[in-house]
C-alpha positions in Angstrom: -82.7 20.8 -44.8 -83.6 18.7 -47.1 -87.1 18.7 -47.1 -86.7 22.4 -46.7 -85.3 22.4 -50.4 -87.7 20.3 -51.9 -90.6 22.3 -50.7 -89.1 25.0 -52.9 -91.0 23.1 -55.7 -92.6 24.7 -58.3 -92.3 28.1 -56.1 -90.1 29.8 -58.5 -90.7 29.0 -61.9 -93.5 30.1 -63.5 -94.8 26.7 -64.5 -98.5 26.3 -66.3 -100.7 23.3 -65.4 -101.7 23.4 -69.1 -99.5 23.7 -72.4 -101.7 26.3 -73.3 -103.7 29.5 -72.7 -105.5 31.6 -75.1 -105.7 35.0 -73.0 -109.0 37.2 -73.9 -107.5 40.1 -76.0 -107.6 40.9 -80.0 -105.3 42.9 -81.9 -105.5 44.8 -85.3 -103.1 42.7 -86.6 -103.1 43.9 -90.3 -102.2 47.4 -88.8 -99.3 45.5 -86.6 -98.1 44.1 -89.6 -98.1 47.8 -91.4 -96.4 49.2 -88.6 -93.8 46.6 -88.6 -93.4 46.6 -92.9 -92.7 50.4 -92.0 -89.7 49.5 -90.4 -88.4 47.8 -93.7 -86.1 44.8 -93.6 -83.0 46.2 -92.5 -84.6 46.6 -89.1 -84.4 42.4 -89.2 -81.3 40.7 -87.9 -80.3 36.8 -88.0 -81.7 34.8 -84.7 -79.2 34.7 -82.4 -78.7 31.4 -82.2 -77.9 31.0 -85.9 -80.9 29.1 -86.5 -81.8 28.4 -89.8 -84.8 30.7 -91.2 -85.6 32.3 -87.9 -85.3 36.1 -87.3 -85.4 38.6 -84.9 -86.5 42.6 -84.8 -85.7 43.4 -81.0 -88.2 45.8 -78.9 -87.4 45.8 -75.6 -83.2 44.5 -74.8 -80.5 46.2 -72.5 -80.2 49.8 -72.6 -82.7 50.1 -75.3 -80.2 48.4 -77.6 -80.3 47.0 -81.2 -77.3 45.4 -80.8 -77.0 44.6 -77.2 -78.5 40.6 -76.3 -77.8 40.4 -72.8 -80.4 39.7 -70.3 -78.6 41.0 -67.1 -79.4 44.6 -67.2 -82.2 47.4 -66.6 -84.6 46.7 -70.7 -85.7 49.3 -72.0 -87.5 50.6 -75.2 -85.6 49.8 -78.4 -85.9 52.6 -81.1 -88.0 50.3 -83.0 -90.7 49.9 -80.5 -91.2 53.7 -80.2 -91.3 54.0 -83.5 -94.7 51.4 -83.3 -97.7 53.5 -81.5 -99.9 50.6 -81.7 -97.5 48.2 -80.8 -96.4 50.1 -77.5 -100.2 50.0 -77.0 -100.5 46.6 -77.6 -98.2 45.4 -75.0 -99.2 47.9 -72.5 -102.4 45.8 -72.5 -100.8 42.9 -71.0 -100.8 44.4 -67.5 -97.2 43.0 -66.7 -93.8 44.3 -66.5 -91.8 43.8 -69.2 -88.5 41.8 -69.8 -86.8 41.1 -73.6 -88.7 41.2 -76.3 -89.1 40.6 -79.8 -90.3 40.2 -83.2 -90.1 36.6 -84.3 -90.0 35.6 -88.3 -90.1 31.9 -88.9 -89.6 31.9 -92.9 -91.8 29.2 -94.9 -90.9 25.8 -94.7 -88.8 26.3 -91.5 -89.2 25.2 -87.9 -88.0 25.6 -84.4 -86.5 22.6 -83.3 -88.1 20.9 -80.1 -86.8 22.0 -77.2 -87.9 23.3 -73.4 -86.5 26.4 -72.0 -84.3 26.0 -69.2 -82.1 28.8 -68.8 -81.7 31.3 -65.6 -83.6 34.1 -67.7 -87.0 32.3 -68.8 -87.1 30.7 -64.6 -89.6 33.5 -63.8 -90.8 34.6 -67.2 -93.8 34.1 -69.2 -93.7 34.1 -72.4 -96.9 36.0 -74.3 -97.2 35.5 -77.9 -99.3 37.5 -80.3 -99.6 36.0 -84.3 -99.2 39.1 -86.2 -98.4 37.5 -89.6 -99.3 33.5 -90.2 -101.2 31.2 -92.0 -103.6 28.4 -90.9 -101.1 26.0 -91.0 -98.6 26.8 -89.5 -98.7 24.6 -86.1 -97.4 25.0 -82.1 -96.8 22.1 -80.4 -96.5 22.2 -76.7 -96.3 18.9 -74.8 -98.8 16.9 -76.3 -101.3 19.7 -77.5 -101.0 21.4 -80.5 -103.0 24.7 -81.6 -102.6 26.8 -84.3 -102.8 30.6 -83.3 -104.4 33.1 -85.0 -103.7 36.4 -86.4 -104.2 39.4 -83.3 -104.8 36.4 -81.1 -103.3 36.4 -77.6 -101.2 33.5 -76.2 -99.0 32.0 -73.2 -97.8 28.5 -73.1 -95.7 26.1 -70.8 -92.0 26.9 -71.7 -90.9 24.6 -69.4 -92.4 21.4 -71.3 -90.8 20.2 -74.8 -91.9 22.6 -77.6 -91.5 23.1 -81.1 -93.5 25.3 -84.3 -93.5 24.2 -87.6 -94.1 26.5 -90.8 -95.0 24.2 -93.3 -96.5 27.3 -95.9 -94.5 29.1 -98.2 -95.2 32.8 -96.4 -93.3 33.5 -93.3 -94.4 33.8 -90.0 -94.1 36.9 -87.1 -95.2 36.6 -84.4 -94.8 39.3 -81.3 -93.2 37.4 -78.3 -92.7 39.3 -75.1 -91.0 37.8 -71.7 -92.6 39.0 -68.8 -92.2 37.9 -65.2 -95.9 38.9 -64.8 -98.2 41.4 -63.0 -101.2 41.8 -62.0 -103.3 42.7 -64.9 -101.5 39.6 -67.1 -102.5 37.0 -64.4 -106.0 38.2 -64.5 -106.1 38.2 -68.1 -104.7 34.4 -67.4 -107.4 33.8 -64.7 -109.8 34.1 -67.8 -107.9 32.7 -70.4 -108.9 29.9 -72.5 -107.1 26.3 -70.9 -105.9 24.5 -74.1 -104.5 20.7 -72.7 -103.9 17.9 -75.0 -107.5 16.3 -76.0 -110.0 19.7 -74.9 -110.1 22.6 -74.1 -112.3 25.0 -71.8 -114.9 26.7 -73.4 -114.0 30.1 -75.7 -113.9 33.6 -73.9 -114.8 36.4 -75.8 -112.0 38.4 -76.7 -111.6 42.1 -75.4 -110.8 44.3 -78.9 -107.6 46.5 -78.1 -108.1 48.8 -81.0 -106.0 51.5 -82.3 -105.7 54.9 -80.0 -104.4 57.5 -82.0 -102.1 60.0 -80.3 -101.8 57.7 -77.2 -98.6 56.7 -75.8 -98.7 54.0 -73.3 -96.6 53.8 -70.2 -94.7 50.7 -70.4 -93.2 49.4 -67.2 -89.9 47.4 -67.9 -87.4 45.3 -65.8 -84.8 47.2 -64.0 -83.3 44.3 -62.0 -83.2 40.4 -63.3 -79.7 39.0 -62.5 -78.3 38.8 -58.8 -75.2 39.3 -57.4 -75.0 36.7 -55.6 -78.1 34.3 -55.6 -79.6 34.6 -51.9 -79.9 31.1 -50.1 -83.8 31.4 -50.9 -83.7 31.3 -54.3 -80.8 29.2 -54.2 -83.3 26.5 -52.6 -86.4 27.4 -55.0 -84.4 26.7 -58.2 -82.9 23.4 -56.5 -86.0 22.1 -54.8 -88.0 22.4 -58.0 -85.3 20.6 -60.5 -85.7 18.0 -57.2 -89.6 18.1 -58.0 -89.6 17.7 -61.7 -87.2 15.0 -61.2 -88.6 11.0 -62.2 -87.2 8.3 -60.1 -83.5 7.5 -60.3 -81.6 5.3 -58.2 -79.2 8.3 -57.3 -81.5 10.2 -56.4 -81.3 10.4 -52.6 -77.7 11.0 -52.8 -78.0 13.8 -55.2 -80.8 15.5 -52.8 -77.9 14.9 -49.5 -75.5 17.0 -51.8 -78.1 19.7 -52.7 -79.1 20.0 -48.8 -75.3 20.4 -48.1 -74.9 22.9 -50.2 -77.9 24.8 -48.9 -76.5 24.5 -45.5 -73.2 26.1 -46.3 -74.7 28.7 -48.9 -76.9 29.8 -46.1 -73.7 30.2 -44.0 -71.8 32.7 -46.4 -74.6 34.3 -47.4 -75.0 35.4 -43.2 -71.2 36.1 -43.4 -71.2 38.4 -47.1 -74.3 38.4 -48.4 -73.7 39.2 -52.3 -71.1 41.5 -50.8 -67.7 41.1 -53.5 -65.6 39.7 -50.3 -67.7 36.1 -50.1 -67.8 35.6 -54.1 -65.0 33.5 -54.7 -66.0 31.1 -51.8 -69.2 31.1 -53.0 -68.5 30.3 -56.5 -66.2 27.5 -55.0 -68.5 26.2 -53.4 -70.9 26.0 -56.6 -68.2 24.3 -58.0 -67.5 22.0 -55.8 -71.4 21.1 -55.6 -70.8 20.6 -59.5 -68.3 17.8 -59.2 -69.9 16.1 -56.4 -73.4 15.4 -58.4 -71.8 14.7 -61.6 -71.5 11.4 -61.1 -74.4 10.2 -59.1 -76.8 12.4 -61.2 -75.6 10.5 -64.4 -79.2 9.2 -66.1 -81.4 11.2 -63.6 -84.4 12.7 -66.2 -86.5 15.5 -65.6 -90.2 15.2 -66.7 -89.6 17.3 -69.5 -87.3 14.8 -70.8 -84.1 17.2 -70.0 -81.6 15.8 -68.2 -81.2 17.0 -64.3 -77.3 17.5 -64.1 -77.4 20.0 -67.5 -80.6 21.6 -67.0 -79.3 22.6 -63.2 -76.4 23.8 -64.9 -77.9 25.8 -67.4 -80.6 27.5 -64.8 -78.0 28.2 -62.4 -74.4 28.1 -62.5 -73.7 30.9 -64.6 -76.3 33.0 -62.4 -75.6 31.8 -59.0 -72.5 34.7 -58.6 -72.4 37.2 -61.1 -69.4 37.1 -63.2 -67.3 39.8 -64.6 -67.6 38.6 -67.4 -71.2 39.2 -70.0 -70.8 36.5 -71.7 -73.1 33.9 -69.4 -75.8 36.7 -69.9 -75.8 36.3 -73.7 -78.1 35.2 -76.1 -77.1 32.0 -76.6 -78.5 30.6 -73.3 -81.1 27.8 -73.9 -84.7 29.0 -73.9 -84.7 32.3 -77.3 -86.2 30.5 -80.1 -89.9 30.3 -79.8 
């Protein structure tokens, strides 16, 4: 069983092999940033997280909500987004189904602190920037590459590796940033993307202009399921074998992999018993628990190659997901992985 979780690695997460990728599409961006001024500054609310000089103009949440930060239901169009033609247009040329998203204003002289997104949500997701306002020195740091990107430019990056942006002019910055867990027009446009690692990169692709359409209205496909019930026993072992994976050399290590293989065993049991049925979820979240307090200890130390460590990040991407609470609060906003 154990070797059955680890080959789980890297199975479930959408993980680049670069920090970067420059996908072949540009914007109008000085009519995105007209549509967008149209929407005046009331449309603008405080990040989330309460960092300091970032902001957020939601597009696509819950329900269509302004006000509604949970990830763990069908998203939808806010009122902002259909009040954007171009926009709507704009991220219909991704090719991808589309998860939360958001307008992102760094103010000048502000940052987003380093970091590497590990919670449940941002597991499957890419995440596709598009520079709508910015200046040429404002930088993104991803790993050890850095890249500035440019206004109506198209991006992706490794979420997953340490990352941070730093707006070091005196304008603010707002950018376009749109979670996706992919399709197949975005992997195509991937497939020809521009590979940005930390010395080179590939060789330019001509971008594909996405001009203005007037009086066309997009279909724009959108999430309708993201959160289990219960997690099955398969993805269960893909989140575990790839925190396994990712993990550098400990001398615990072995005994943290006999408790993870355990627990796959007797996941695998109740899940034949209940499924995500409501009769098995207190024994299955018991059993999490239990899991919990066993690797505390022997986990202590153990790193991830994104310098996280193991014991919080497995927390963080699955604890709070593996049964679904009755509570919202796990689903919020606040989990790790909204501010870039």
């Amino acid at each position: 069983m154990a070797r059955g979780v680890r080959a789980g690695r890297r199975r479930n997460r959408v993980k680049l092999q670069v920090p970067f990728i420059q996908l072949p599409l540009a914007f109008d961006a000085g009519r995105l940033e007209a549509e967008i001024a149209a929407l005046g500054e009331d449309a603008w609310r405080p990040h989330p997280q309460g960092f300091a000089g970032n902001s957020m103009l939601p597009l696509v949440a819950a329900h269509g909500s302004l006000t509604d930060e949970s990830f763990a239901e069908p998203m939808q169009a806010t009122p902002h987004l259909l009040a954007c033609p171009y926009l709507q247009q704009v991220m219909a040329s991704f090719g991808a189904v589309l998860g939360r998203s958001r307008l992102m204003r760094l103010s000048g002289m502000a940052e987003v602190t380093r970091h590497a997104d590990h919670g449940y949500y941002w597991v499957e997701r890419v995440r596709i920037h598009v520079p709508i306002v910015t200046q040429p020195t404002v930088r993104f740091d991803c790993g050890d590459a850095s890249v500035h990107m440019g206004a109506g430019e198209c991006w992706v990056f490794d979420t997953w590796r340490q990352h941070n942006v730093i707006n070091d002019a005196v304008a603010a910055r707002i950018h376009l940033v749109a979670d996706s867990v992919g399709g197949p027009g975005l992997w195509e446009l991937m497939s020809r993307g521009r590979r940005v690692e930390a010395m080179q990169a590939s060789a330019p692709v001509a971008p594909v202009p996405v001009p203005f359409r007037e009086g066309e209205t997009p279909r724009l496909v959108f999430e309708s399921s993201n959160v289990p019930i219960v997690m099955s026993p398969w993805e269960l072992n893909a989140h575990l074998g790839f925190l396994l994976g990712e993990a550098l050399p400990h001398p615990q290590a072995a005994v943290v992999q006999q408790h993870v293989a355990r627990l796959a065993r007797r996941w695998r049991a109740l899940w034949a018993e209940h499924g995500d049925a409501p009769s098995g979820h207190a024994q299955f979240r018991a059993l999490f628990q239990q899991f919990v307090a066993d690797v505390r200890a022997p986990s202590q130390g153990m790193a991830l190659r994104n310098e996280l460590g193991w014991y919080d990040a497995m927390r963080q991407m699955i604890e709070a997901f593996c049964v679904r609470s009755d509570s919202t609060a796990p689903y919020d906003a606040r989990a790790v992985g909204d501010n870039a």
